[in-house]
N, CA, C, O and CB atoms as a CASP TS submission, in Angstrom:
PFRMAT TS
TARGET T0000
AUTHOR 0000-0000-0000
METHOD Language model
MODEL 1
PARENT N/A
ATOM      1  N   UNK     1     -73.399 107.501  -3.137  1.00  0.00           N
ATOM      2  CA  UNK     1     -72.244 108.348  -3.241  1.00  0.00           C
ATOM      3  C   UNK     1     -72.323 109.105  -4.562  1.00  0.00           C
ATOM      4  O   UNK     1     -72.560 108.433  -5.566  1.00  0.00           O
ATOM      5  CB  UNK     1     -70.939 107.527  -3.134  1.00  0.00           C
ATOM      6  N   UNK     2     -72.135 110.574  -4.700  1.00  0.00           N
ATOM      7  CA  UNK     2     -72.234 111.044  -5.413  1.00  0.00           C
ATOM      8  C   UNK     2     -70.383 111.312  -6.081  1.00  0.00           C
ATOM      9  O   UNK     2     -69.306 111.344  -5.486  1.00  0.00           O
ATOM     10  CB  UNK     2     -73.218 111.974  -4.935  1.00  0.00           C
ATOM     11  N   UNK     3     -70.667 111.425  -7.206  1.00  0.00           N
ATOM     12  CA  UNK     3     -68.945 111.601  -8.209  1.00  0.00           C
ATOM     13  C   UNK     3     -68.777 112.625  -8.976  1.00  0.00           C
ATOM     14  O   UNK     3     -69.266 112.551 -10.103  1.00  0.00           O
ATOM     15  CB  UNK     3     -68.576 110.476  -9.374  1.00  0.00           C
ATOM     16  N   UNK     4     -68.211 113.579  -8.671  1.00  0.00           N
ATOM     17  CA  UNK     4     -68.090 114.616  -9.499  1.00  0.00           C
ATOM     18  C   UNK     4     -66.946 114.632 -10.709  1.00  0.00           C
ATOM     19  O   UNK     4     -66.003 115.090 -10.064  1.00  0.00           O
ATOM     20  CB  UNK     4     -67.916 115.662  -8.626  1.00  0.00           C
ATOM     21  N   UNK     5     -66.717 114.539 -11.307  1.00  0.00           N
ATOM     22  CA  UNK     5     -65.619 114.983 -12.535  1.00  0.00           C
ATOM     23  C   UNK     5     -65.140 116.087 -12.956  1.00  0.00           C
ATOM     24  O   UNK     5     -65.913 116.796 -13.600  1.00  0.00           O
ATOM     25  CB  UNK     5     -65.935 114.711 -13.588  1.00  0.00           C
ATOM     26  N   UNK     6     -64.009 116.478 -12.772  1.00  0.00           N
ATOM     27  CA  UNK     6     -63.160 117.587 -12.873  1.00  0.00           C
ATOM     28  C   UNK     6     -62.759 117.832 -14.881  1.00  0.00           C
ATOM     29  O   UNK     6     -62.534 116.841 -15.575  1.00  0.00           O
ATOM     30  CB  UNK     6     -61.611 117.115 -11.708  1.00  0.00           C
ATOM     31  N   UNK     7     -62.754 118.677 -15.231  1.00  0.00           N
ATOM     32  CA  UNK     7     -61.969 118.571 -16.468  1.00  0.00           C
ATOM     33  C   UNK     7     -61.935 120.167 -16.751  1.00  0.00           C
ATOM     34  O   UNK     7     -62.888 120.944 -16.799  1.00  0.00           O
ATOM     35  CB  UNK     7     -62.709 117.543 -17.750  1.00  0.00           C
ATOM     36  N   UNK     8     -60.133 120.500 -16.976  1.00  0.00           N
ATOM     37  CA  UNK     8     -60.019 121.828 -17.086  1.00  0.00           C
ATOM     38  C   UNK     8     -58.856 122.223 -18.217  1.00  0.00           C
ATOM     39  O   UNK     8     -58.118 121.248 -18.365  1.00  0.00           O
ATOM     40  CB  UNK     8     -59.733 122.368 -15.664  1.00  0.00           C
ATOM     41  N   UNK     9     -58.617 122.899 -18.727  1.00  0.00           N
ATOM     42  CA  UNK     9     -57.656 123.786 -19.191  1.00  0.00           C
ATOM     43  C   UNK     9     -56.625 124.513 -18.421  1.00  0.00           C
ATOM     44  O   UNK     9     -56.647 125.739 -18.315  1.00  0.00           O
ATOM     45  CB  UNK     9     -58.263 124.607 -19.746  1.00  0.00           C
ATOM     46  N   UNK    10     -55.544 123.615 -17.776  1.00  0.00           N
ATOM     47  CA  UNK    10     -54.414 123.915 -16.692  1.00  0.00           C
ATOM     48  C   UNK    10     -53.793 125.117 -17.840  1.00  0.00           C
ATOM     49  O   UNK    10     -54.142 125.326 -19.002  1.00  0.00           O
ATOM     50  CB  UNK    10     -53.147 122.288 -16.138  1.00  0.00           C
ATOM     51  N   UNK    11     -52.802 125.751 -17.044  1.00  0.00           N
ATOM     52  CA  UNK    11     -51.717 126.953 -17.991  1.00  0.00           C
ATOM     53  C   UNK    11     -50.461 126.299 -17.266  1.00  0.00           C
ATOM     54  O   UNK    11     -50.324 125.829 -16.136  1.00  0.00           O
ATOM     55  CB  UNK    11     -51.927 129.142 -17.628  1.00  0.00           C
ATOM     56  N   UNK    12     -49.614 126.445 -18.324  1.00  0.00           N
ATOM     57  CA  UNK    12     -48.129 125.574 -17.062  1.00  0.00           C
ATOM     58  C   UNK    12     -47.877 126.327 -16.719  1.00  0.00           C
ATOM     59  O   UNK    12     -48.007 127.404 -17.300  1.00  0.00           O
ATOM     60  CB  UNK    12     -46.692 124.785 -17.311  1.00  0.00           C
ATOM     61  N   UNK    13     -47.119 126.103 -14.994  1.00  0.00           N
ATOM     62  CA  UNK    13     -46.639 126.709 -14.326  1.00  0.00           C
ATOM     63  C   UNK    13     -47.753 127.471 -13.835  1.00  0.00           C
ATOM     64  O   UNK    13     -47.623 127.139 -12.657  1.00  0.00           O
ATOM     65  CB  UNK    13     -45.641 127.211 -14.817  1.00  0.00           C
ATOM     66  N   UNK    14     -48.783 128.264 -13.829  1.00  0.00           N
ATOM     67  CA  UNK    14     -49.780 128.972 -13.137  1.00  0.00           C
ATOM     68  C   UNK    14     -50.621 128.444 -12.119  1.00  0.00           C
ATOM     69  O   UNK    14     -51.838 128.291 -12.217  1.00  0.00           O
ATOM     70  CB  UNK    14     -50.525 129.407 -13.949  1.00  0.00           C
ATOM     71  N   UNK    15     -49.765 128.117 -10.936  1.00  0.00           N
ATOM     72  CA  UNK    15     -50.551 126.811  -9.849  1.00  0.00           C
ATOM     73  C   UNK    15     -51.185 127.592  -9.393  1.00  0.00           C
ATOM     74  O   UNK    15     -52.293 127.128  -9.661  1.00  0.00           O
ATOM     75  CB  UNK    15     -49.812 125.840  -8.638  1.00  0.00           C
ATOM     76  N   UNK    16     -51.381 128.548  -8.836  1.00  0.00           N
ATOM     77  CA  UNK    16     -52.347 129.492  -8.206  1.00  0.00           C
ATOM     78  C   UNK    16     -53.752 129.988  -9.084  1.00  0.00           C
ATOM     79  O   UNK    16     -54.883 129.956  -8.600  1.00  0.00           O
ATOM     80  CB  UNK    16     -51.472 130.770  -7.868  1.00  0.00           C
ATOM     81  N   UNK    17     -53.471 130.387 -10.283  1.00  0.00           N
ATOM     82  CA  UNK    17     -54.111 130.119 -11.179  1.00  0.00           C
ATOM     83  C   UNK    17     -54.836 128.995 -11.562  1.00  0.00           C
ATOM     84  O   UNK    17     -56.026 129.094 -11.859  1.00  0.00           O
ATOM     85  CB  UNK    17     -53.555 130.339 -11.787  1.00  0.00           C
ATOM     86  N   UNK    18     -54.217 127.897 -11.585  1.00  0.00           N
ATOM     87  CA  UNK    18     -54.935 126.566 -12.115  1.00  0.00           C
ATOM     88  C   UNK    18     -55.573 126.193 -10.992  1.00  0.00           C
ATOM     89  O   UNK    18     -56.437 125.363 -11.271  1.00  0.00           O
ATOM     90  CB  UNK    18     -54.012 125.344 -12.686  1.00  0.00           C
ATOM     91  N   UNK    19     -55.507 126.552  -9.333  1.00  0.00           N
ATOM     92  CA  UNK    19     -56.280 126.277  -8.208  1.00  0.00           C
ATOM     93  C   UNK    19     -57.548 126.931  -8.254  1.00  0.00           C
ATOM     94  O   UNK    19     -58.558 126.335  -7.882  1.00  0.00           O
ATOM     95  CB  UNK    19     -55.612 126.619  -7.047  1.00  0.00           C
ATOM     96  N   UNK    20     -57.581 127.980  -8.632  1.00  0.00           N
ATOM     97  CA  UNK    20     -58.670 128.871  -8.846  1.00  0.00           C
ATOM     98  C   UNK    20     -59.498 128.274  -9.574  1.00  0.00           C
ATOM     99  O   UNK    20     -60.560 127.813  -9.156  1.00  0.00           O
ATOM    100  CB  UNK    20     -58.388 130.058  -9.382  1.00  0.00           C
ATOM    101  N   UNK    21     -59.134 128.223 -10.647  1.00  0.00           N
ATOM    102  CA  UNK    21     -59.991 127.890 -11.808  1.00  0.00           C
ATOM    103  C   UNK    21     -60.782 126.611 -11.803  1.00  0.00           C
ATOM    104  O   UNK    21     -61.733 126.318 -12.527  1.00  0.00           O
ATOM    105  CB  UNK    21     -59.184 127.856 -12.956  1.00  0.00           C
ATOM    106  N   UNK    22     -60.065 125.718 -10.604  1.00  0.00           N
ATOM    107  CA  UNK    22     -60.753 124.743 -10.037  1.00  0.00           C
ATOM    108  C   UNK    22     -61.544 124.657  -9.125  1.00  0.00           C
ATOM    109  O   UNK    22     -62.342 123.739  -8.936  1.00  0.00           O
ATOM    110  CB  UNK    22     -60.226 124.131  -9.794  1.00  0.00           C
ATOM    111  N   UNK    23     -61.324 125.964  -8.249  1.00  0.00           N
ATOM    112  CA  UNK    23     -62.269 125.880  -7.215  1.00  0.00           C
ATOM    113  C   UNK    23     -63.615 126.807  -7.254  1.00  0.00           C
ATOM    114  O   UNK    23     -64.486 127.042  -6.415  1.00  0.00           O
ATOM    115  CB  UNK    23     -61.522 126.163  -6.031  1.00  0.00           C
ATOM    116  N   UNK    24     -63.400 127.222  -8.582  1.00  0.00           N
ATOM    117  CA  UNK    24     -64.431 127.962  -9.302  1.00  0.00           C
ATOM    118  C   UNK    24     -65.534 126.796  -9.769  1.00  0.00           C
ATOM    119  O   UNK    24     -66.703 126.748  -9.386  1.00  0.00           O
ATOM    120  CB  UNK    24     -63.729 128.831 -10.635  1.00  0.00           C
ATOM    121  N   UNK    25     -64.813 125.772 -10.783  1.00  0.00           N
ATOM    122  CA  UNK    25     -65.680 124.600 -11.275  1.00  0.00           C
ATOM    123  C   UNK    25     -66.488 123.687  -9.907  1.00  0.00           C
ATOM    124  O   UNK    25     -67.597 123.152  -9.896  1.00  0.00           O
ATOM    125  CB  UNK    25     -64.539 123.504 -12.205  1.00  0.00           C
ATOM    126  N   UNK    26     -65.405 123.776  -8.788  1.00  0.00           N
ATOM    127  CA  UNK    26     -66.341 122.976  -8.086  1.00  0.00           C
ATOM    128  C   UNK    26     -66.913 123.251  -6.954  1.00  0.00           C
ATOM    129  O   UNK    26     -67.327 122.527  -6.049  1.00  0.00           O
ATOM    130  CB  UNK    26     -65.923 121.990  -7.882  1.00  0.00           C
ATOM    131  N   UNK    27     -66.884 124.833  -7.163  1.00  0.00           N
ATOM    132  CA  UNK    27     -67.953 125.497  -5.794  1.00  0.00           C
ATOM    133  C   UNK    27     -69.461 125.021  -6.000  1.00  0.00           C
ATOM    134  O   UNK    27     -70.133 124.891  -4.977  1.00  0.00           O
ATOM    135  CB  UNK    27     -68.045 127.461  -5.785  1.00  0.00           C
ATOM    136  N   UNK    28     -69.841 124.847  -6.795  1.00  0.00           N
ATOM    137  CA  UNK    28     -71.447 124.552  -7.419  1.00  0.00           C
ATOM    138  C   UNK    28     -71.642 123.086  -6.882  1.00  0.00           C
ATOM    139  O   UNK    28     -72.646 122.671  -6.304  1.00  0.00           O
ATOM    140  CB  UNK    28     -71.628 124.603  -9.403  1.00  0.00           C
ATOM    141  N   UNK    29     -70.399 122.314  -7.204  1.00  0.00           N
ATOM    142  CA  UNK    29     -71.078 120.696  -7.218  1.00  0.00           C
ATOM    143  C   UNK    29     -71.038 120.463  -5.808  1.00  0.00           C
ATOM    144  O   UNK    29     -70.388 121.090  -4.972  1.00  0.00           O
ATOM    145  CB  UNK    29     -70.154 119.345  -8.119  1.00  0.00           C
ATOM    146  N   UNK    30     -72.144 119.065  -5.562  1.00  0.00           N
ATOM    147  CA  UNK    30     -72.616 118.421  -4.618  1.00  0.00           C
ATOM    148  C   UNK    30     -72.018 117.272  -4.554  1.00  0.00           C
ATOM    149  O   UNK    30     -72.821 116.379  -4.827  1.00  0.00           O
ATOM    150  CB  UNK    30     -73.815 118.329  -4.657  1.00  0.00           C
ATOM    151  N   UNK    31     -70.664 116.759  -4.249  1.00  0.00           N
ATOM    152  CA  UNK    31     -70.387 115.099  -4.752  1.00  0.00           C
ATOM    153  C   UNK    31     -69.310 114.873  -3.043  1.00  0.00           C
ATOM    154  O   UNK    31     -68.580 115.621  -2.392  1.00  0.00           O
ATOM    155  CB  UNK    31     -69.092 114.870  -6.967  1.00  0.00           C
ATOM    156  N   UNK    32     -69.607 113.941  -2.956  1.00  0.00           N
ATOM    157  CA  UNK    32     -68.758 113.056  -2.219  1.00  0.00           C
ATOM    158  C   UNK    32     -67.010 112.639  -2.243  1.00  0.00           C
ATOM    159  O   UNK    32     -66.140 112.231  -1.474  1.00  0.00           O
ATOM    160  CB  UNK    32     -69.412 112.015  -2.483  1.00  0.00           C
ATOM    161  N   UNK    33     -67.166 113.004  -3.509  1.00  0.00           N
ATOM    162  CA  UNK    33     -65.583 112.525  -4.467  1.00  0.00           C
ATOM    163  C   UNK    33     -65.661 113.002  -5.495  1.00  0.00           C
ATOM    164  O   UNK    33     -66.669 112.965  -6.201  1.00  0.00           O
ATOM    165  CB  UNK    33     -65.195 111.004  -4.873  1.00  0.00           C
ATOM    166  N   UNK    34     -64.438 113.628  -5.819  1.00  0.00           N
ATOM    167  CA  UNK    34     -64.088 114.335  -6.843  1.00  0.00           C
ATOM    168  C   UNK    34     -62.643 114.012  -7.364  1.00  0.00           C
ATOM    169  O   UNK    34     -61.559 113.746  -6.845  1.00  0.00           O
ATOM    170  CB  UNK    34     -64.262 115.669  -6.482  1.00  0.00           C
ATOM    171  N   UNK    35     -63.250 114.192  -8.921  1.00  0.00           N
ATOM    172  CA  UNK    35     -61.979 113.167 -10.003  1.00  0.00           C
ATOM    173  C   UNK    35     -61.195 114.253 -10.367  1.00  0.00           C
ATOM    174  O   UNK    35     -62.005 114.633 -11.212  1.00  0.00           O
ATOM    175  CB  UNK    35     -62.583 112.222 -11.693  1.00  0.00           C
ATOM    176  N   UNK    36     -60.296 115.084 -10.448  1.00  0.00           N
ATOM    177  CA  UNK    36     -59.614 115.585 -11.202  1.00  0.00           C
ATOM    178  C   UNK    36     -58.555 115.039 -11.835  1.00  0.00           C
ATOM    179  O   UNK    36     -58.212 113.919 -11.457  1.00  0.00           O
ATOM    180  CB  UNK    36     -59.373 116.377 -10.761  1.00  0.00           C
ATOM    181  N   UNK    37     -57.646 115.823 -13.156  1.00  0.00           N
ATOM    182  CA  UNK    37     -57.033 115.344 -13.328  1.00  0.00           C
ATOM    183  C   UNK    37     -55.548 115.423 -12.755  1.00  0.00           C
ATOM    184  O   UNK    37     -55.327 116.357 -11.984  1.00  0.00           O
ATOM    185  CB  UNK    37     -57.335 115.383 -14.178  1.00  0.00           C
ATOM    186  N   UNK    38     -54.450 114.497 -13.061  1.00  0.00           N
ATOM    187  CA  UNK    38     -53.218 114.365 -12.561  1.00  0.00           C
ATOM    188  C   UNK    38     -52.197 115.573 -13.296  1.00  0.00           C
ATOM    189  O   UNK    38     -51.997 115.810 -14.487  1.00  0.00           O
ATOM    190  CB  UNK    38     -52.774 112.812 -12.825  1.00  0.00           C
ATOM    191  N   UNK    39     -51.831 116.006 -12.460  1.00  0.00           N
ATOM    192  CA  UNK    39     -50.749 117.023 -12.236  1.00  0.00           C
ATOM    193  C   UNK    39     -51.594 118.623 -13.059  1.00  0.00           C
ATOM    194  O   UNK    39     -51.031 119.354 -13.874  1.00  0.00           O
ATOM    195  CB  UNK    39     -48.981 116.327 -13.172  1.00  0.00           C
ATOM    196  N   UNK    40     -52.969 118.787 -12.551  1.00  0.00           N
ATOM    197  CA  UNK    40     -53.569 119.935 -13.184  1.00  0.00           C
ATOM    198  C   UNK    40     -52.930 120.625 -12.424  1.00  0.00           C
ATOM    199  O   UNK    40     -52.270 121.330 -13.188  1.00  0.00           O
ATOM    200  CB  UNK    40     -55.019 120.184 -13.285  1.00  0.00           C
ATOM    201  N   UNK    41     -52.626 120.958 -11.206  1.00  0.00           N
ATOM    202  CA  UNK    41     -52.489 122.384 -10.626  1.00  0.00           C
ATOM    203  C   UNK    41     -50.847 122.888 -11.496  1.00  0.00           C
ATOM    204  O   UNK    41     -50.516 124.073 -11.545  1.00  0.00           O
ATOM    205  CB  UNK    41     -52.405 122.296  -8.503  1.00  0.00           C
ATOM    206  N   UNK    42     -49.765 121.477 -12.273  1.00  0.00           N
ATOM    207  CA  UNK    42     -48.805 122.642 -12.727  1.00  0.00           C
ATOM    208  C   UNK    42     -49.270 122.522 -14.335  1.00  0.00           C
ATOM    209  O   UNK    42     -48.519 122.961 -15.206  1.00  0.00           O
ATOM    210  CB  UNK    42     -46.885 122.346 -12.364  1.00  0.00           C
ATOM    211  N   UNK    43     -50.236 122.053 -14.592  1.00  0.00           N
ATOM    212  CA  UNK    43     -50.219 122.221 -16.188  1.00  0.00           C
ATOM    213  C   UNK    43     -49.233 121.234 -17.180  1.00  0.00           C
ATOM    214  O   UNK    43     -49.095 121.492 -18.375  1.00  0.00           O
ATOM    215  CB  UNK    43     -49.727 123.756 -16.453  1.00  0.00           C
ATOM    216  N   UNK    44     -48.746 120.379 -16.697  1.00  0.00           N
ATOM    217  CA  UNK    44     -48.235 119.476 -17.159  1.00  0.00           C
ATOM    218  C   UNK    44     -49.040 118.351 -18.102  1.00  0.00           C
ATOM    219  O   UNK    44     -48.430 117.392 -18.574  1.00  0.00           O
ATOM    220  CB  UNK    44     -47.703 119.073 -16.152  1.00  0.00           C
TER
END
């Protein structure tokens, strides 16, 4: 099983924004499971 790890620079309140910016980081990776962190999409 492969594990990918998420780690980003959320903006509060910019959920559409902070989705992006994630699905930017993990268009590339190859993993099975992926860690992000808790409450990135509001920047909290």
């Amino acid at each position: 099983m492969n594990v990918g790890f998420v780690q980003n620079d959320p903006v509060f309140g910019a959920v559409e924004g902070n989705l992006e910016q994630v699905a930017e980081q993990i268009a590339g990776l190859r993993a099975d499971l992926l860690v992000l962190p808790e409450l990135f999409t509001t920047g909290y």
